[in-house]
N, CA, C and O atoms as a Maestro MAE file, in Angstrom:
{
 s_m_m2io_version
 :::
 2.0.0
}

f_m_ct {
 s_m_title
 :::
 protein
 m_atom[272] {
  # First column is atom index #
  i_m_mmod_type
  r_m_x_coord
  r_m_y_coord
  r_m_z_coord
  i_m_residue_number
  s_m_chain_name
  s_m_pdb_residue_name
  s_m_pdb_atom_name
  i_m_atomic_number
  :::
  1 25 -203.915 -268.493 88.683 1 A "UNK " " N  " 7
  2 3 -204.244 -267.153 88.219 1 A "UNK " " CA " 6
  3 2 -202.935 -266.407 87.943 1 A "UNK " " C  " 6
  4 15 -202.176 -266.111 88.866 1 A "UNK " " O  " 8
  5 25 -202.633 -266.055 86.451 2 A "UNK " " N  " 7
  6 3 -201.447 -265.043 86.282 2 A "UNK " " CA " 6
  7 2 -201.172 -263.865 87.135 2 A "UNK " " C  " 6
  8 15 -202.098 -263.168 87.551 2 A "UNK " " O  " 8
  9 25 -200.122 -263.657 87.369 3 A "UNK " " N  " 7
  10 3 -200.079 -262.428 88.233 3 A "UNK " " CA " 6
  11 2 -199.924 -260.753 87.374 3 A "UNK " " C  " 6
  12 15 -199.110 -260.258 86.595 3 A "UNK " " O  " 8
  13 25 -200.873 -260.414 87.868 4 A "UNK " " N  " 7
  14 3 -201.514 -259.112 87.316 4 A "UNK " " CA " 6
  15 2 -199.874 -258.010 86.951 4 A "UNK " " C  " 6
  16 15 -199.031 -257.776 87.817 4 A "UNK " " O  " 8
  17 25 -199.828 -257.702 86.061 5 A "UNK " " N  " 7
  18 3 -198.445 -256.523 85.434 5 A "UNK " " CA " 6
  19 2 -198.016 -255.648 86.046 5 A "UNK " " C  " 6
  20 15 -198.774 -254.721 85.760 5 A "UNK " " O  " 8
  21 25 -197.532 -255.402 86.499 6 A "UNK " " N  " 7
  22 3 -196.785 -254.284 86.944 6 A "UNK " " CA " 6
  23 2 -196.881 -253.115 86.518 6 A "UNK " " C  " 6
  24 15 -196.267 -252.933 85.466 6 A "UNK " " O  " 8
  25 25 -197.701 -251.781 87.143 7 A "UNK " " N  " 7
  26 3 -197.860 -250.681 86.920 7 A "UNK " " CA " 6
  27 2 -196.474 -249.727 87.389 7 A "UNK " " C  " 6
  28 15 -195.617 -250.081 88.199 7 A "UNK " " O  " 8
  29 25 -196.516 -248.664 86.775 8 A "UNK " " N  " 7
  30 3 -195.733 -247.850 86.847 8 A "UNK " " CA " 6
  31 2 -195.985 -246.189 86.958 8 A "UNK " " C  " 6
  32 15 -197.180 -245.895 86.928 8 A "UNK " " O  " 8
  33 25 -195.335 -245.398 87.043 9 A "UNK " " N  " 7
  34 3 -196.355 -243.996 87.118 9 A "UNK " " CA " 6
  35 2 -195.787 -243.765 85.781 9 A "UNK " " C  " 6
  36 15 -194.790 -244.366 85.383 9 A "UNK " " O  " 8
  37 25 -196.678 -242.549 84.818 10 A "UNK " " N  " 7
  38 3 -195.487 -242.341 83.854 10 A "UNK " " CA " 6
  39 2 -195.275 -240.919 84.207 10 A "UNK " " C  " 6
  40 15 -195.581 -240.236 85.185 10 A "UNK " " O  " 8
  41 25 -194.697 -240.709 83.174 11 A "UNK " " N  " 7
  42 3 -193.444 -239.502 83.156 11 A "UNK " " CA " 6
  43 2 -194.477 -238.475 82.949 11 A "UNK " " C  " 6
  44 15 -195.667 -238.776 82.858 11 A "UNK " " O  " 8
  45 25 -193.998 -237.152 82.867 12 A "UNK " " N  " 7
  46 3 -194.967 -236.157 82.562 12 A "UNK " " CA " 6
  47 2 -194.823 -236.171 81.040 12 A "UNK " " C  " 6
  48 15 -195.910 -236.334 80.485 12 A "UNK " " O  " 8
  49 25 -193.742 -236.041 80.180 13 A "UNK " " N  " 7
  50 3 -193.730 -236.056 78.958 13 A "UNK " " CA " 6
  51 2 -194.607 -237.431 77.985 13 A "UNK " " C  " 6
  52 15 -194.984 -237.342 76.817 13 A "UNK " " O  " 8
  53 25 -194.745 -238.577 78.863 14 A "UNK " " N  " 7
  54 3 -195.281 -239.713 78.277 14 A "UNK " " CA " 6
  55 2 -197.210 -238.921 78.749 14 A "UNK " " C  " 6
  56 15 -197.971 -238.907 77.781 14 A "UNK " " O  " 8
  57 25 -197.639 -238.518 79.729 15 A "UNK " " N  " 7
  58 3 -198.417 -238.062 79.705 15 A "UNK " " CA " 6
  59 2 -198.990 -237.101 78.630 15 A "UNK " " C  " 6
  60 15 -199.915 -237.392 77.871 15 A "UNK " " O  " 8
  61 25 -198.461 -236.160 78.653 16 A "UNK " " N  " 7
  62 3 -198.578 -235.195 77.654 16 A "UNK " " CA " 6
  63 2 -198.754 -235.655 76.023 16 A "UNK " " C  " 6
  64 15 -199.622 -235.229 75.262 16 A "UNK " " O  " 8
  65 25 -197.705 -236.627 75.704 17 A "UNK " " N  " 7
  66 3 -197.587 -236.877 74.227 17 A "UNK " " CA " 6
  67 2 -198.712 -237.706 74.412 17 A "UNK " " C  " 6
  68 15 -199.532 -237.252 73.614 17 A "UNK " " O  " 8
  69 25 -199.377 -238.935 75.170 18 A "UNK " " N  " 7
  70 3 -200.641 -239.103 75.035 18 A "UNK " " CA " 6
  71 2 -201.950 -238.414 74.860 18 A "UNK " " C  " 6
  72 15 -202.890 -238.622 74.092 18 A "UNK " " O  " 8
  73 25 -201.711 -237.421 75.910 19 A "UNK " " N  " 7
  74 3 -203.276 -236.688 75.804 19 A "UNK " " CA " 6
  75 2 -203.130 -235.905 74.197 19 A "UNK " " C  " 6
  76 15 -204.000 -235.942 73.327 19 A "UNK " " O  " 8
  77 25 -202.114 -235.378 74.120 20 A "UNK " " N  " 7
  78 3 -201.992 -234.663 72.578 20 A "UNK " " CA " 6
  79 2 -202.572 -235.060 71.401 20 A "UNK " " C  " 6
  80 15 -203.341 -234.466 70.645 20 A "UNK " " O  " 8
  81 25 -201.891 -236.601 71.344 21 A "UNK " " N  " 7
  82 3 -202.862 -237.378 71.014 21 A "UNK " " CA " 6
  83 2 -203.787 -237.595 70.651 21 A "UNK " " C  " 6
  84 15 -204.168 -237.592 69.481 21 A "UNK " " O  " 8
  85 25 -204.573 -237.928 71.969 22 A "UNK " " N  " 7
  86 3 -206.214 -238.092 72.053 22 A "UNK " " CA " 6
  87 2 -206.867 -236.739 71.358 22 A "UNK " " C  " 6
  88 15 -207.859 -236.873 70.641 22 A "UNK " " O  " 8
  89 25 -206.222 -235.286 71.611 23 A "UNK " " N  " 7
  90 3 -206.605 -234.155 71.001 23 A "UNK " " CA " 6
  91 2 -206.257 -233.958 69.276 23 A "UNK " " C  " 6
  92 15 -206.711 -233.245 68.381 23 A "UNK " " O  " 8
  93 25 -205.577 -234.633 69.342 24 A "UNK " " N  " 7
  94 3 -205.229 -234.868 67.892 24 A "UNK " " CA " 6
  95 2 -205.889 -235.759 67.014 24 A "UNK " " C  " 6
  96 15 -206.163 -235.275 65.916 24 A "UNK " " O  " 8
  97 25 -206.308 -237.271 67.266 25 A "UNK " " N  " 7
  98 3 -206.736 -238.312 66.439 25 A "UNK " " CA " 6
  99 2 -208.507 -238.500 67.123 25 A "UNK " " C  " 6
  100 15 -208.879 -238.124 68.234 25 A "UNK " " O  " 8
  101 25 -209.300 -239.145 66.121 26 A "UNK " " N  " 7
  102 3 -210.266 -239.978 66.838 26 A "UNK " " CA " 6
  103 2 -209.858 -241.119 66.539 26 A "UNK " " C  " 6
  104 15 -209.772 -241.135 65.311 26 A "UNK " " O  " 8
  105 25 -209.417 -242.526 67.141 27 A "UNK " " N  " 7
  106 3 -209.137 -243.469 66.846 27 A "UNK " " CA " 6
  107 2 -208.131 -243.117 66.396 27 A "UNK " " C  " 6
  108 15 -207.446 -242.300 67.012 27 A "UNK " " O  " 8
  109 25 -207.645 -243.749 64.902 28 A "UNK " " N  " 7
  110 3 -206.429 -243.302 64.196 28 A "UNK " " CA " 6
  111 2 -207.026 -242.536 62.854 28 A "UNK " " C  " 6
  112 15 -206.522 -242.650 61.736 28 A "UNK " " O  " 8
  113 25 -208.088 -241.804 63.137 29 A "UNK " " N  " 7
  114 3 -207.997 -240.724 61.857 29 A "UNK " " CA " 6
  115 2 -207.972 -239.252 62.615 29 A "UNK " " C  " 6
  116 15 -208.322 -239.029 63.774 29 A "UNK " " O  " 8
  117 25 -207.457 -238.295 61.629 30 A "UNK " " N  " 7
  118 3 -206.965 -237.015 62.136 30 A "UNK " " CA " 6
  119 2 -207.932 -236.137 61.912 30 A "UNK " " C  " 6
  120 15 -208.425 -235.860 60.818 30 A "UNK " " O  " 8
  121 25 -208.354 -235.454 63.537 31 A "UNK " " N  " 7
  122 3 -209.633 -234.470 63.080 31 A "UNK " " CA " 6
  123 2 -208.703 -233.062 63.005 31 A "UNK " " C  " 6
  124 15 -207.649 -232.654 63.493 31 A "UNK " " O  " 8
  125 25 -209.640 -232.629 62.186 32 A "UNK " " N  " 7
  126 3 -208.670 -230.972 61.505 32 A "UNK " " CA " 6
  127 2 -209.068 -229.511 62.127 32 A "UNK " " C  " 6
  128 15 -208.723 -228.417 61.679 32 A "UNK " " O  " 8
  129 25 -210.010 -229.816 63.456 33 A "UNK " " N  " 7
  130 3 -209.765 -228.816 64.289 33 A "UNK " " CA " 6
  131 2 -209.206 -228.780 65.498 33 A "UNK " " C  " 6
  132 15 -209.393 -227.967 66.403 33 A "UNK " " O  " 8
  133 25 -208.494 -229.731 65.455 34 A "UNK " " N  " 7
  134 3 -207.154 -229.481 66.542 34 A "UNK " " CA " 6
  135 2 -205.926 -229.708 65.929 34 A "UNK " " C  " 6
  136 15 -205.419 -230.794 65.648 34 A "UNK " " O  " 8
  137 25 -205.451 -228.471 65.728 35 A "UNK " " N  " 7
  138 3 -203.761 -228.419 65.397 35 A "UNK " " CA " 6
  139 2 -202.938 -228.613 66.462 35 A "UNK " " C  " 6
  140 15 -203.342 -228.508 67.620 35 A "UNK " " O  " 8
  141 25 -201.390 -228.993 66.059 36 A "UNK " " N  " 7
  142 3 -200.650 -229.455 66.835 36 A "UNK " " CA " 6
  143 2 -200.178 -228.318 67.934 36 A "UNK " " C  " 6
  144 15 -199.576 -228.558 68.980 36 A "UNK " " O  " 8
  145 25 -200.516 -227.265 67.542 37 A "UNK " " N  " 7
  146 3 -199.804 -226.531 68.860 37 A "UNK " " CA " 6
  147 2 -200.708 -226.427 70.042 37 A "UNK " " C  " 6
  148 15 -200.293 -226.445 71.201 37 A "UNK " " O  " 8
  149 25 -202.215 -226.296 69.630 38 A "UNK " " N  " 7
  150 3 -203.047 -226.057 70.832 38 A "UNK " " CA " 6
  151 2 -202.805 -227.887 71.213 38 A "UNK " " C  " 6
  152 15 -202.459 -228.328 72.309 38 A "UNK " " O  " 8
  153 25 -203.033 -228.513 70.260 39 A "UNK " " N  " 7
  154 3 -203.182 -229.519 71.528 39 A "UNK " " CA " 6
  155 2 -202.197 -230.246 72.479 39 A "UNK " " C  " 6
  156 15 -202.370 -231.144 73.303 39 A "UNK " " O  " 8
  157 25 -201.060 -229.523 72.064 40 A "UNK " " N  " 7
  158 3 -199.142 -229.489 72.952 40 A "UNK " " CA " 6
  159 2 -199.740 -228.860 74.432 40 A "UNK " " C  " 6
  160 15 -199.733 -229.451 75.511 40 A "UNK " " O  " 8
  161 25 -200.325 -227.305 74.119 41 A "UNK " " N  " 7
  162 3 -200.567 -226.352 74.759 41 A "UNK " " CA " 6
  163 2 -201.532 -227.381 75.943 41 A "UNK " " C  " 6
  164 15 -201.175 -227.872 77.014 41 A "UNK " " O  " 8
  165 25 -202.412 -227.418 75.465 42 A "UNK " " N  " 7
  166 3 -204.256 -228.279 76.032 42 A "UNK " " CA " 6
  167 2 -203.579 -228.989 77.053 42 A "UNK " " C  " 6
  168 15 -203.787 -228.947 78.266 42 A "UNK " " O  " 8
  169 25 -202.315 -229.983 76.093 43 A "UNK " " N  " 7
  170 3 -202.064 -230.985 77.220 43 A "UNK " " CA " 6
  171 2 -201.277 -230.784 78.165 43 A "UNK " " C  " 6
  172 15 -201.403 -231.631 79.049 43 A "UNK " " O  " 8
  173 25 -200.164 -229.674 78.449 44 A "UNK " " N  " 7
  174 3 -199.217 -229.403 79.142 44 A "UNK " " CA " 6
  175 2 -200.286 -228.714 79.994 44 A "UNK " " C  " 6
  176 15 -200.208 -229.036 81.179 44 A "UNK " " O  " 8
  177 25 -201.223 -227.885 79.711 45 A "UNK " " N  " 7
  178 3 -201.852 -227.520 81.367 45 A "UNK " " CA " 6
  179 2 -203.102 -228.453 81.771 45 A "UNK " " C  " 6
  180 15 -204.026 -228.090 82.499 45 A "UNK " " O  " 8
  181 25 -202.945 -229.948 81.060 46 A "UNK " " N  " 7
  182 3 -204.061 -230.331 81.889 46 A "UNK " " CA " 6
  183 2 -203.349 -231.604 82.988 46 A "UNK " " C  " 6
  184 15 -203.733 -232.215 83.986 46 A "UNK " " O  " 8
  185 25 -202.066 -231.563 82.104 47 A "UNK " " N  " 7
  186 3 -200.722 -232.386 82.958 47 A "UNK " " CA " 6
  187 2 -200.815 -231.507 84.288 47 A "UNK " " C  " 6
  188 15 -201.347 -231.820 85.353 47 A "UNK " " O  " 8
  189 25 -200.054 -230.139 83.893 48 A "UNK " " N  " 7
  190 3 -200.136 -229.353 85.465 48 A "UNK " " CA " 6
  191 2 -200.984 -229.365 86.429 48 A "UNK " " C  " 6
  192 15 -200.712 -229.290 87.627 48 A "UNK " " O  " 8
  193 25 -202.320 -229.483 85.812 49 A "UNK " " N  " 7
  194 3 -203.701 -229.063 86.901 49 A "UNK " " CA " 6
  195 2 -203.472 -230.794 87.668 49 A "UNK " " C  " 6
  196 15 -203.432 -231.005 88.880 49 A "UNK " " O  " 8
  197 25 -203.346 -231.892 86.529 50 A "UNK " " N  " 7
  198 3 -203.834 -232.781 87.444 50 A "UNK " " CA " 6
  199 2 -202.481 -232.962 88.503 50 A "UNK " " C  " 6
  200 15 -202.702 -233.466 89.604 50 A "UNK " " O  " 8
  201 25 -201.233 -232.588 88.186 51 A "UNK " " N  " 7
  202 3 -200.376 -232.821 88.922 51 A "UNK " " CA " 6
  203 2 -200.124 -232.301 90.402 51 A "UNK " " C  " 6
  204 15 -199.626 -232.872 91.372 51 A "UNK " " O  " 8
  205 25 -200.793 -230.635 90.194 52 A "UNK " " N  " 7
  206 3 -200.849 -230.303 90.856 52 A "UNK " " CA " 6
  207 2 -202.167 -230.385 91.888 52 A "UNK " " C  " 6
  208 15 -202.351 -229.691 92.888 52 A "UNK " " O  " 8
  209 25 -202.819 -231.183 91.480 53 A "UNK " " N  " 7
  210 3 -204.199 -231.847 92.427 53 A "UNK " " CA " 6
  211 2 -204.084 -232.895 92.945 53 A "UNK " " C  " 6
  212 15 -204.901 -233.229 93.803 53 A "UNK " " O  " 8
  213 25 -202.975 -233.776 92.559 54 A "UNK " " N  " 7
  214 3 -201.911 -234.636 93.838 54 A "UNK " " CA " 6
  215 2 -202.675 -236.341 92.673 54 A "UNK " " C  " 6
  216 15 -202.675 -237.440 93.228 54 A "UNK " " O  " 8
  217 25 -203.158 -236.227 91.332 55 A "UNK " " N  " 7
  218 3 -202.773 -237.152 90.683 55 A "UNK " " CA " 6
  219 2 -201.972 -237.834 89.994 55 A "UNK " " C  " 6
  220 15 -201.207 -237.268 89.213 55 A "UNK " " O  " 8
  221 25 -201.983 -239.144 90.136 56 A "UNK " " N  " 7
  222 3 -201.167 -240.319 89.699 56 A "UNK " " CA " 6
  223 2 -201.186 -241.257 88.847 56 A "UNK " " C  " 6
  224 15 -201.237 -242.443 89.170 56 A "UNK " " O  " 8
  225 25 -201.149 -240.864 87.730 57 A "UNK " " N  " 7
  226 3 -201.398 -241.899 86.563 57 A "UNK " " CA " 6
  227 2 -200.336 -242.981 86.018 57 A "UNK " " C  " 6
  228 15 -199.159 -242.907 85.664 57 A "UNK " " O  " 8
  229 25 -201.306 -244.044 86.113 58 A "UNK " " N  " 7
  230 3 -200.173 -245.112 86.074 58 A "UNK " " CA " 6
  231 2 -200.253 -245.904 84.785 58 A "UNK " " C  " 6
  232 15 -201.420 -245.996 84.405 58 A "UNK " " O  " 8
  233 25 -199.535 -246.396 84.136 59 A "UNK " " N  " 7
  234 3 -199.442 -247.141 83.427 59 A "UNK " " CA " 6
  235 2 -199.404 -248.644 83.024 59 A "UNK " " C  " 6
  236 15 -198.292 -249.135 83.217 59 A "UNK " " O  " 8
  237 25 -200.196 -249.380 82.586 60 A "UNK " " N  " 7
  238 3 -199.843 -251.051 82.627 60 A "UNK " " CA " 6
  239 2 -198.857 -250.729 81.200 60 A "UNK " " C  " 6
  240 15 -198.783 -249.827 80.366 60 A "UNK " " O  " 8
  241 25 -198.076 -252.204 81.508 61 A "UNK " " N  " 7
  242 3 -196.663 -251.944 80.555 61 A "UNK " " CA " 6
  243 2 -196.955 -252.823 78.778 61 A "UNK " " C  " 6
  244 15 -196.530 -252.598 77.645 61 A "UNK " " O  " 8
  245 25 -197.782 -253.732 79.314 62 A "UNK " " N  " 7
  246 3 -198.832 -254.103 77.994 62 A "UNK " " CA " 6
  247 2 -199.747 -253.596 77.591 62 A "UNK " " C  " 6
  248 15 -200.235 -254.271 76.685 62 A "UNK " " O  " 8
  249 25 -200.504 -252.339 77.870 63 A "UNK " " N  " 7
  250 3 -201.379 -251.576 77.237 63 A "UNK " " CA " 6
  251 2 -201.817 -251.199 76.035 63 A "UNK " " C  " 6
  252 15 -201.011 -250.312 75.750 63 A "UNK " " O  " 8
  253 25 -202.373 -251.264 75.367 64 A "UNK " " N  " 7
  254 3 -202.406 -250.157 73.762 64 A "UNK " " CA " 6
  255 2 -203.222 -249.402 73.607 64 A "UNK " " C  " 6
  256 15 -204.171 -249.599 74.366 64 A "UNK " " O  " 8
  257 25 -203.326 -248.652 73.016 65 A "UNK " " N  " 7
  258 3 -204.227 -247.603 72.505 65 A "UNK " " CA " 6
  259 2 -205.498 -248.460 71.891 65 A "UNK " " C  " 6
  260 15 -205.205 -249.284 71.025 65 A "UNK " " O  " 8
  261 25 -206.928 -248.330 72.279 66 A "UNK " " N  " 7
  262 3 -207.586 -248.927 71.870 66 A "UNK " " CA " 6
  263 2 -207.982 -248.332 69.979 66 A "UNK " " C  " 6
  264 15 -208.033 -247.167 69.584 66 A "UNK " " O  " 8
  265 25 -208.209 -249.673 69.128 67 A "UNK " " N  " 7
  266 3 -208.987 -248.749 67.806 67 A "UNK " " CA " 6
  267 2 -210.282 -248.864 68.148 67 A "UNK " " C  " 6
  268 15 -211.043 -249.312 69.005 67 A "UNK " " O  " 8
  269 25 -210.207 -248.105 66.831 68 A "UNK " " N  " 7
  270 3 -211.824 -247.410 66.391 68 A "UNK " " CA " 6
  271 2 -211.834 -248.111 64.847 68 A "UNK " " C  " 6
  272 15 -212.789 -247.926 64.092 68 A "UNK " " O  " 8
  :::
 }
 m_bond[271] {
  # First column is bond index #
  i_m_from
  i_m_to
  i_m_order
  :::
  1 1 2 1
  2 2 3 1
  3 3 4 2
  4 3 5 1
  5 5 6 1
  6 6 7 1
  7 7 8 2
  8 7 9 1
  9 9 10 1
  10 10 11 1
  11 11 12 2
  12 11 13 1
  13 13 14 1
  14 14 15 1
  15 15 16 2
  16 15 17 1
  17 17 18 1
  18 18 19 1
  19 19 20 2
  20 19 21 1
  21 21 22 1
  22 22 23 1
  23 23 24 2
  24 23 25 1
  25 25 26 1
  26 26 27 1
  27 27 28 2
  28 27 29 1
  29 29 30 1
  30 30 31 1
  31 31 32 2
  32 31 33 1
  33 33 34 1
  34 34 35 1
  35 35 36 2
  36 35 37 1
  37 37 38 1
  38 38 39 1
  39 39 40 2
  40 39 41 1
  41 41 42 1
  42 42 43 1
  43 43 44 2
  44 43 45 1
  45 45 46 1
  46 46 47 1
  47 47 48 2
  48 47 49 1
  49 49 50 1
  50 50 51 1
  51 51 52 2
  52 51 53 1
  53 53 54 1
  54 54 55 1
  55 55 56 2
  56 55 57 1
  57 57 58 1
  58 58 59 1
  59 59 60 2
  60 59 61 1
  61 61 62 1
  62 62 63 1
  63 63 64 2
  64 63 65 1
  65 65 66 1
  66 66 67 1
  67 67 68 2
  68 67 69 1
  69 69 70 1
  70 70 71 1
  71 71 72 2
  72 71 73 1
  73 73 74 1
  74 74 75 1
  75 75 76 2
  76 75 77 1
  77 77 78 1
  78 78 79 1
  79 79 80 2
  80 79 81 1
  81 81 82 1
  82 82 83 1
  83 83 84 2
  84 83 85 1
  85 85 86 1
  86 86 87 1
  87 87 88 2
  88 87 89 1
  89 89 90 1
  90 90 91 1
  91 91 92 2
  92 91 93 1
  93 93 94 1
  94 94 95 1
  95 95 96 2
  96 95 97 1
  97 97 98 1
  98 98 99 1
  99 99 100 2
  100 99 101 1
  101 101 102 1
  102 102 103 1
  103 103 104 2
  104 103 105 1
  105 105 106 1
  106 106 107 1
  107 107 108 2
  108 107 109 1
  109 109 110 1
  110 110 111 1
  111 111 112 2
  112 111 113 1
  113 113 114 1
  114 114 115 1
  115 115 116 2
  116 115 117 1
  117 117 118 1
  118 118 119 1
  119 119 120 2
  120 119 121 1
  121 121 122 1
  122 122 123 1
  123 123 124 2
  124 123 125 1
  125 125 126 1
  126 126 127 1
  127 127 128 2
  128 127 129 1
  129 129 130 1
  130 130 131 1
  131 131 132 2
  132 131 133 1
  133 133 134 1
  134 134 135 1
  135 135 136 2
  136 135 137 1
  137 137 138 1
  138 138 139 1
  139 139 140 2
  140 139 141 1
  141 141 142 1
  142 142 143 1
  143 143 144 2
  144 143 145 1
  145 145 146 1
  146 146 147 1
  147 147 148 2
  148 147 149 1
  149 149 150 1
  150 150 151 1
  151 151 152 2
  152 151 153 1
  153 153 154 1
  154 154 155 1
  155 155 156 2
  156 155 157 1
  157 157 158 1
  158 158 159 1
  159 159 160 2
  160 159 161 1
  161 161 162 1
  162 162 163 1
  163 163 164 2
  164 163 165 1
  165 165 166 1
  166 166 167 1
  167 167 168 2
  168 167 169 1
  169 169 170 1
  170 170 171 1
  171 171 172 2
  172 171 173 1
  173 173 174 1
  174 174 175 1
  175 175 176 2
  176 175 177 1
  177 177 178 1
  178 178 179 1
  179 179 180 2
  180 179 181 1
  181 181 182 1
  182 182 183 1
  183 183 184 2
  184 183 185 1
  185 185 186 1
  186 186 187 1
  187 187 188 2
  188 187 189 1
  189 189 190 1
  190 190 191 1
  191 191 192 2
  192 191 193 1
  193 193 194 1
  194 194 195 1
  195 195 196 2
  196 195 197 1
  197 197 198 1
  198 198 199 1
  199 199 200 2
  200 199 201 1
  201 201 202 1
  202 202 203 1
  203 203 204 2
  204 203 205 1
  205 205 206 1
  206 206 207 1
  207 207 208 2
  208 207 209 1
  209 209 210 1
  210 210 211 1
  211 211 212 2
  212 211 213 1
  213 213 214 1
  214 214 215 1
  215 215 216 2
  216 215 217 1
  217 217 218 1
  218 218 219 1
  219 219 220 2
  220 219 221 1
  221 221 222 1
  222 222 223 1
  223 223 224 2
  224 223 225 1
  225 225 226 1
  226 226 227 1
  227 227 228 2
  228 227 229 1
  229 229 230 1
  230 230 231 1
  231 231 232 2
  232 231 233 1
  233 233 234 1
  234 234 235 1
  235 235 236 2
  236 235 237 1
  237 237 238 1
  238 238 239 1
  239 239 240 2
  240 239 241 1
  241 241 242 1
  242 242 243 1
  243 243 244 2
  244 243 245 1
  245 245 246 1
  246 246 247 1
  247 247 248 2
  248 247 249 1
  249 249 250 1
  250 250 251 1
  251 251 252 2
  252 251 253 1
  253 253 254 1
  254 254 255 1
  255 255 256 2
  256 255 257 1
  257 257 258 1
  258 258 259 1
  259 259 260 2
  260 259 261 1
  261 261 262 1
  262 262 263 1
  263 263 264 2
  264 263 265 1
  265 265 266 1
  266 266 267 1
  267 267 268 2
  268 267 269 1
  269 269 270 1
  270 270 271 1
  271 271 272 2
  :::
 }
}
């Protein structure tokens, strides 16, 4: 049995530019009621709330973004 990858925590900025992201695209097409500043905004306080609720998001280092 391969041995399972090595997780990591990520950064707050790797957090953020993900969820932005997700507020930004469905899959990889661009929906046009979320502009880039609210969803900068969206994601920097949903980084804070969870950070400050003592979560830990980790990362596998082979991961991808699933398509659509």
């Amino acid at each position: 049995m391969p041995e399972p990858n090595p997780t990591r925590a990520v950064t707050e900025d790797e957090l953020i530019e993900s969820l932005a992201f997700a507020l930004r695209y469905e899959g990889r097409k661009r929906v046009h009621h979320a502009d880039d500043t609210m969803a900068r905004i969206t994601a920097e306080r949903l980084v804070r709330h969870l950070r400050g609720s003592g979560f830990t998001v980790v990362k596998d280092p082979d991961a991808r973004a699933p398509s659509t």
